[in-house]
N, C-alpha and C positions, 0 to 999 in steps of 0.2 A: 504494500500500500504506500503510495506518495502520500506525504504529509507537508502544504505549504503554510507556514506562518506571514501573513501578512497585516498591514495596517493601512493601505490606502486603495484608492479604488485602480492606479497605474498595476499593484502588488496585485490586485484580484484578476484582473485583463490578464498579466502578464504567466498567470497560474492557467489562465482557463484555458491561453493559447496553448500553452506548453503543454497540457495535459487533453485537450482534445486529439493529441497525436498519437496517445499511448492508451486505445481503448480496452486493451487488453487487461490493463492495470486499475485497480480502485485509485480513488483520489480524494486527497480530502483536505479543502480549504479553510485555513482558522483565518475569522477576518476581524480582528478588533476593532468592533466597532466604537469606542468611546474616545480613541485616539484624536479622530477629526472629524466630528459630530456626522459618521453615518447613521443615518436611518435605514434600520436592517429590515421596516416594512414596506420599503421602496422596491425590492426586490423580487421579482419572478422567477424563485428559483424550481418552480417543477418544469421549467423550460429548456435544464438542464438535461445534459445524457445521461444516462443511469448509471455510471461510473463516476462521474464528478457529483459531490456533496460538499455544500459550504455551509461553514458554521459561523456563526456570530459569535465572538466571546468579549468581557468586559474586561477590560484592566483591572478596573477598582474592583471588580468584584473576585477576579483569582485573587490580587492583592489584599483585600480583606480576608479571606480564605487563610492564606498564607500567614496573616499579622497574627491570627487567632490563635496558632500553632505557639508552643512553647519555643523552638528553633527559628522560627517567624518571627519572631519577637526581639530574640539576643541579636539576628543578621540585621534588624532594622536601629536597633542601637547601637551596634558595633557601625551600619554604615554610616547613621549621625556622629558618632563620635572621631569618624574619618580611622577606623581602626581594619588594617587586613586581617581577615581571618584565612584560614586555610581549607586548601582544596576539599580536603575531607571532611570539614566541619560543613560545609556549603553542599556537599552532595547529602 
């Protein structure tokens, strides 16, 4: 399965071209939309081939997700306090 992260509508085009070539493959677009105020009800997506599937997701909302986590929480005060942490701690 191709997996594209995008945030703008150039990033969404530039997925759907690329992957209307490889029907043979599943595809699937994350489109953040709260980046730059998309409206994800603008969208005609059953117009789509039945190998490509696009997803809407929120920043704030994985990043609230994220904040709520005990490890969430230390990576977002360590990046305020301008402190590196390491590889391992971050995976």
């Amino acid at each position: 399965m191709n997996i594209y992260l995008g945030s703008t509508t150039r990033n969404r085009l530039f997925a759907l071209l690329k992957y209307l070539d490889e029907p043979a493959e599943k595809s699937c677009i994350l489109m953040i939309y709260d980046q730059q105020g998309i409206d994800s009800k603008n969208y005609y997506l059953s117009a789509l081939p039945g190998h490509i599937q696009i997803r809407f997701i929120s920043r704030k909302a994985i990043r609230k997700r994220l904040d709520k986590k005990f490890s969430g929480m230390l990576l977002s005060l360590a990046a305020a306090a301008d402190i590196r942490t390491s590889a391992h701690f971050r995976r």
